[in-house]
GUZA-563431 format. One record per residue (C-alpha): residue in one letter; x, y, z. Coordinates in steps of 0.05 Angstrom, whole numbers, plus 5000, padded with zeros to 4 digits. Layout:
BEGIN
AXYZ;...
//
This chain:
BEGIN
X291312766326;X289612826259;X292112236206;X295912666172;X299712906229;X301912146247;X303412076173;X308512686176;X311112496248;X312911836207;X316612126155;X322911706128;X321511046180;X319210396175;X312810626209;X310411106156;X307410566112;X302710316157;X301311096169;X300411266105;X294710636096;X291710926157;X291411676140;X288711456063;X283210996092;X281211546135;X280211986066;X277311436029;X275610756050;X281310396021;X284109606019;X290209695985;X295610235979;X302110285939;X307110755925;X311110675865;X317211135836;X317011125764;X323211295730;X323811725662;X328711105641;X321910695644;X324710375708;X320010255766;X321210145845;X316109965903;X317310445957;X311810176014;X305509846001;X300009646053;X293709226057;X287509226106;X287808766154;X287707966117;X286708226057;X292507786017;X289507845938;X292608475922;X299908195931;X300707725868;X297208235824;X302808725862;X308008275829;X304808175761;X304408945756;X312109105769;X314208455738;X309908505668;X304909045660;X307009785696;X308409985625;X301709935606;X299610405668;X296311045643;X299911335694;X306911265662;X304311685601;X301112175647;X308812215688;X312212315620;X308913055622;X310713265685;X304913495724;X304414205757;X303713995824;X300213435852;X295113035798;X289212575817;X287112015770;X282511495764;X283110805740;X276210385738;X276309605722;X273809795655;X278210255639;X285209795643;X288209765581;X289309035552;X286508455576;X291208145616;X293008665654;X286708715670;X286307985703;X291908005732;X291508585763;X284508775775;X279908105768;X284607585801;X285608065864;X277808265860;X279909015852;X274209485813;X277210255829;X283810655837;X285611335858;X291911525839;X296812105869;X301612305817;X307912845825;X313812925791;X320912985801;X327012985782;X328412395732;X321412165731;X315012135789;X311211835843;X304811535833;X300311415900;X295310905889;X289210665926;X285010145916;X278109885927;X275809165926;X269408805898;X267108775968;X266909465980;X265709775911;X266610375878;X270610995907;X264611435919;X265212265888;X266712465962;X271912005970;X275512245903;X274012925925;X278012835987;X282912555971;X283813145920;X283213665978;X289413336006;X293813125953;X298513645954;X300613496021;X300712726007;X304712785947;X309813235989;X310812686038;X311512056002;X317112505957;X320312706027;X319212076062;X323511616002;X328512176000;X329812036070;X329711366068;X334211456006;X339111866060;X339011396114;X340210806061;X346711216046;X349611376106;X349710716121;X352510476048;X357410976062;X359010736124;X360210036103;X364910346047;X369210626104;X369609936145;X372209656075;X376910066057;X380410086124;X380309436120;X384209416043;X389209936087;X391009466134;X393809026084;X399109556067;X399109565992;X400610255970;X394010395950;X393311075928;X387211425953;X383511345884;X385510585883;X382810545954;X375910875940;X374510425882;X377509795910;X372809895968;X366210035932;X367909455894;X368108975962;X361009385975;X357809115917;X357309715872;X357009685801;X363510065758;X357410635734;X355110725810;X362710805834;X363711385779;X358011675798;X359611645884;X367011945863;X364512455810;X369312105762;X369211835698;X366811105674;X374010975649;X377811265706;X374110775747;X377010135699;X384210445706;X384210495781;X381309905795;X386509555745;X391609875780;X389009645854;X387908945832;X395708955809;X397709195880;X393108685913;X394808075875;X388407965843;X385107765785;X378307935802;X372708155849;X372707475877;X380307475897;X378408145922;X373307895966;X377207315998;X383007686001;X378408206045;X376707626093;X384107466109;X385307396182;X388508046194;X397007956187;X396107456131;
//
């Protein structure tokens, strides 16, 4: 089977990382891979990431980068004009902008060469990045030029692969939700069905913005209805809320 048929069998489970490392190194020797969502808001998340075999110097300049220098990334700029279509770039050690990025980052993990996959979407991109280590040099033209032939299809399935993942991550939020607010109904409050929602989302950890966003209301409606539950509860607070939730049931 071709690596790019495991990769897309993979799509959207915890496998598809180590997938995604094999089907790249198969393209283009590689000793590190990452896959980053860049948001327009300047926000950045780690979707998967994956290393050859004992190679451990690319995780601390991993953490350096999201915790102090992706907003020095070329690749941000390059994201901020959406791309049509997939877009491969190239990032020598040289070629890092500011010095300590470039310790950090490159030196201290003894990392000389990246090739980077970049799409957009909705709200911001997707930057695939591989990297090659002192040890092994260079990315040679044929390498790049594979990895071109086939970025269209990579690009495709690290978008589909974190929407799914992004799916599977709410069904079971949503699920959770559920458990919660049955749990509030048992208490036998006269909690409307607004009240309810928010009161439960609250117990689930969700911030007043994401709970007007799940119930397609606004910011302020949120405030009121949650005022309105923690009156019928008893509360004061979220914490109330929460111990209140743990009750033995018939307290």
């Amino acid at each position: 089977m071709h690596p790019l048929e495991g990769l897309i069998a993979d799509l959207g489970t915890a496998g598809f990382r180590e997938r995604l490392y094999g089907a790249l190194d198969g393209l283009a020797q590689t000793d590190h891979v990452s896959l980053l969502r860049h948001g327009s808001d300047g926000c950045i998340r780690l979707v998967c990431t994956a290393s050859r075999p004992r190679w451990r110097f690319a995780q601390e300049a991993q953490r350096a980068y999201l915790d102090r220098f992706h907003a020095l990334d070329p690749n941000r700029e390059a994201l901020s004009r959406p791309p049509a279509g997939a877009l491969v770039r190239r990032l020598r050690r040289e070629q890092v902008p500011g010095a300590d990025y470039r310790h950090y980052c490159y030196d201290a993990a003894r990392l000389v060469d990246r090739l980077s996959v970049l799409c957009a979407d909705a709200g911001g991109g997707y930057a695939l990045n591989l990297y090659r280590s002192r040890e092994h040099g260079p990315f040679t033209e044929g390498e790049a030029a594979r990895v071109q032939e086939h970025a269209s299809l990579l690009a495709a399935c690290c978008v589909k692969h974190d929407r799914l993942q992004a799916q599977a991550g709410g069904a079971e939020a949503a699920g959770r939700v559920d458990a919660l607010g049955a749990r509030l109904l048992q208490l036998q409050r006269g909690l409307s069905r607004r009240e309810l929602a928010v009161a439960a989302r609250v117990l689930a950890g969700m911030t007043s913005e994401g709970i007007a966003a799940d119930l397609g209301v606004g910011l302020q409606s949120v405030l009121t209805y949650r005022k309105r539950a923690y009156a019928k509860l008893g509360v004061c607070g979220q914490r109330e809320l929460f111990s209140l939730a743990l009750l033995p049931q018939g307290n």
